[in-house]
N, C-alpha and C positions, 0 to 999 in steps of 0.2 A: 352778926354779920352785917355788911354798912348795907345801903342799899342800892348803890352804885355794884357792889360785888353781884350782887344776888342777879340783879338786871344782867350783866352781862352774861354771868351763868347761866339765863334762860335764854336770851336771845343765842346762843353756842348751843341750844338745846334744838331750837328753833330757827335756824337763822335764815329758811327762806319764808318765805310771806304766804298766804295760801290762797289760793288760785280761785276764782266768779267764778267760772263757769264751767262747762262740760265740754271734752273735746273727745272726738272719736275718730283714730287711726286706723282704716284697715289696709293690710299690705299683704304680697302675694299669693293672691287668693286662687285658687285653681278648681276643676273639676270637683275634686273630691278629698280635698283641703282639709285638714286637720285647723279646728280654731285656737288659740292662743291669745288668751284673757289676761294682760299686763293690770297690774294693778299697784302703784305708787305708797310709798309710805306718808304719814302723818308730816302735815304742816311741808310736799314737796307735789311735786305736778305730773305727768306724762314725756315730760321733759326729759325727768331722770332716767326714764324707761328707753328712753330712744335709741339706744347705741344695742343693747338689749332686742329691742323691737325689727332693729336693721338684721341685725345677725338670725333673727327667727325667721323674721322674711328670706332673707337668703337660703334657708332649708327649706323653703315651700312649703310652709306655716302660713296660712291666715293669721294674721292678728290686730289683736281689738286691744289699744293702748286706753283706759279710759281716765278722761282728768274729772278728779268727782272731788266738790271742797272738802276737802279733807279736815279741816277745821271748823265746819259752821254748822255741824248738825251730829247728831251720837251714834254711833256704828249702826243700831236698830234703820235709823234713818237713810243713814246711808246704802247700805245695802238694800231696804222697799224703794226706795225712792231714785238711785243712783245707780246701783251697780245690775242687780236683776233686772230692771226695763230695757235695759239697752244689751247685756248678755243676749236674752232670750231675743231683739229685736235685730241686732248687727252681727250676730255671728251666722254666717252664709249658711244658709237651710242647705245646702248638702253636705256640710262636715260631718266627717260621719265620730267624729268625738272633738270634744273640749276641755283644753288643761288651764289650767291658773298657773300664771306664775308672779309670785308676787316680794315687793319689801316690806319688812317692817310690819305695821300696823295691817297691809293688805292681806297679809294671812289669818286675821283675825276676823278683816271681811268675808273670806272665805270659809272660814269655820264656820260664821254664824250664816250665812247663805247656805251650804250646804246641812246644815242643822236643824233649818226651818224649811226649808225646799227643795224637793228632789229638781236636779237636772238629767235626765236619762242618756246623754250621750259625754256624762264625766267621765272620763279616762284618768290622767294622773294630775298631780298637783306639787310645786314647787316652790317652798317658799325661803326667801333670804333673809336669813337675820328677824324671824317672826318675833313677837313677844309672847310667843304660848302660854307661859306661864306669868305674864307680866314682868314689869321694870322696878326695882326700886328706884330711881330716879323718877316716877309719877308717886310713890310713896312720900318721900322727902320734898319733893319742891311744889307737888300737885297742888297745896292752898296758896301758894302765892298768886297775886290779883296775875301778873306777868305770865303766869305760866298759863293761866286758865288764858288770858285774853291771846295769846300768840297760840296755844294749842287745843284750846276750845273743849268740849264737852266728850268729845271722842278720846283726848287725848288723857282726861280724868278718868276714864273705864280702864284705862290699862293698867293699874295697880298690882300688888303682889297676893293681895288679900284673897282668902278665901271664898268671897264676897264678890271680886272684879269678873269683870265680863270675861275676859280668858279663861280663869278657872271656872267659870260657871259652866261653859260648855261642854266641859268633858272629853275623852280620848274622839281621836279620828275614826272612821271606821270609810275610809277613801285611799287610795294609793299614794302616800304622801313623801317625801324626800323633802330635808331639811339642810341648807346648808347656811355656817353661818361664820363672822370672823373672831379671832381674838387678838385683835393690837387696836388700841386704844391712843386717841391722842390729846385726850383731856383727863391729867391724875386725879382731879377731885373730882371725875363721875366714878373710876373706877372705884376709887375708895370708897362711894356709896352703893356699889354693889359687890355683891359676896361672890367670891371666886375669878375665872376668867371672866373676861368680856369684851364686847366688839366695841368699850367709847358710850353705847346706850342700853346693851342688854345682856345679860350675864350668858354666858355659854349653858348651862347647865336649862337654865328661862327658856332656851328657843325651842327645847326638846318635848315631846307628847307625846302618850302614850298612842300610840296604834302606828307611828312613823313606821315608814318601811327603810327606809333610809338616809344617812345621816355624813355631811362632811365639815368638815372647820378647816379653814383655810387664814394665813395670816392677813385679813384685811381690816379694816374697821367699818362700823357701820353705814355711815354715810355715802361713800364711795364703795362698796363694796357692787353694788348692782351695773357698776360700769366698769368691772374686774374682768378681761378675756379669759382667766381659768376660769372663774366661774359660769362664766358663758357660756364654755365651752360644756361643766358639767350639767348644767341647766338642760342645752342640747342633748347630752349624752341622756339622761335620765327619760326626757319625752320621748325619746326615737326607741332606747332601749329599755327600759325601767329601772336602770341601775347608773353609777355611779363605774364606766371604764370597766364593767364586765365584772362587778363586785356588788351587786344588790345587800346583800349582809353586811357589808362595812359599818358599824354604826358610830365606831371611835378614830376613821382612819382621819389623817390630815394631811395636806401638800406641803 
C-alpha cells in the first residue's frame, strides 16, 4: 500500500487534532442536581459533547463536559490524572447521584475508573459507540508511525487482543446502557472489521457482559453523539433506566 494511501487512511481515522488542555463545563445546576459526566472520544474535544451537553442542561442535569488530551497520555493516566480529580472536585457536593455519559474511547475511561475506584453516589452509565471489546482497525494500522503519532498511546490499548486494556477489564458490574450505530462511510474500515459496524467499531465490539441495556441505531460513529434520537435515548435511560419503557430490549433498533 503506497504511503500517501495509508496517510490518508489514518488521518480519516483521526481527523481532528487533539486538544492542550483541560476545559470544564458546568450547566444547570440546581438544589439537588443530579451530575452528568460527558466524556469525549479519542483524538476529539468537549466540543463534540456540546449539543449533548445543552440538551442535558435543559432536563436540570448538572453537567461536567471534561476536555482531557485525549491523545497525550494512556488511559491509566488519563483517568489518575484527568478524569477522577476533577469528577470528584466539580460535580456539585449536593448531587445526590452521578451518571457518565460517554463516546467512544470514554467508556473505556469509565470502565477502568470504576474498576479501580469506588464512586458512592454512581447511578447509571451511558455510553455511545464504546470499543468494549476493542477495534480491529488499532489491530491493522496500530504500528503505523501515523497512527501512533495522531492517536497516541491510548489510542494503541484499544486493540482486539486478549491482552488490550478493554478486554482486560472484564464485565460491568454498574448500570450500564449501550447504544451504538451501524452505517459506515468509509468501505475499507468496514472491510477490516468483522460484522456490522458504525465506520470504527464493530456492533458486536460495543457490547459487555453485565450491560443492562442495549440500542443500535442507523448512525455512524463520528456523528453519532450529536444524533437527536440518540439524545433523546441517552435522556430517556438517566431519567428512567430504560430505553422508551423497554429496559430488556437488548437487540431492538430505530
Amino acid at each position: 500500500m503506497q504511503v500517501s494511501k495509508v496517510f490518508f487512511i489514518l488521518i480519516l481515522f483521526s481527523c481532528i487534532s487533539p486538544v492542550s488542555a483541560e476545559t470544564v463545563f458546568i450547566a444547570g445546576s440546581t438544589a439537588e442536581a443530579e451530575c452528568v459526566v460527558l466524556l469525549h472520544g479519542l483524538a476529539r474535544s468537549a466540543g463534540s459533547m456540546k449539543r449533548l451537553q445543552r440538551a442535558l442542561s435543559n432536563e436540570h442535569f448538572a453537567v461536567l463536559n471534561i476536555d482531557y488530551p485525549s491523545t497525550r497520555f494512556p488511559i491509566e493516566t488519563l483517568v489518575d490524572q484527568y478524569i477522577k480529580p476533577v469528577v470528584e472536585k466539580e460535580c456539585p457536593p449536593q448531587s445526590h447521584a452521578i451518571h457518565f455519559v460517554t463516546h467512544s474511547m470514554g467508556g473505556i475511561l469509565v470502565r477502568y475508573y470504576l474498576s479501580h475506584y469506588q464512586l458512592p453516589k454512581l447511578d447509571r452509565v451511558v455510553m455511545i459507540s464504546p470499543p468494549n471489546q476493542g477495534s480491529e482497525l488499532v489491530d491493522t494500522l496500530g504500528d503505523f508511525f501515523i497512527f501512533k503519532w495522531l492517536n497516541g498511546s491510548a489510542g494503541a490499548q484499544l486493540g482486539t487482543s486478549k491482552d488490550s486494556l478493554p478486554n482486560q477489564l472484564g464485565p460491568v458490574d454498574f448500570d450500564l446502557a449501550v447504544i451504538t450505530g451501524n452505517r459506515s462511510f468509509n468501505p475499507f474500515y468496514s472491510y477490516l472489521i468483522s460484522g456490522d459496524d458504525d465506520g470504527k467499531v464493530a456492533v458486536e465490539r460495543t457490547q459487555i457482559d453485565g450491560m443492562r441495556a442495549f440500542k443500535m441505531v442507523p448512525r455512524t460513529h463520528t456523528f453519532i453523539v450529536r444524533n437527536n434520537t440518540v439524545i433523546r435515548l441517552v435522556i430517556d435511560y438517566l431519567k428512567e433506566g430504560n430505553f422508551n419503557g423497554n429496559a430488556d430490549n437488548l437487540t431492538g433498533a430505530l
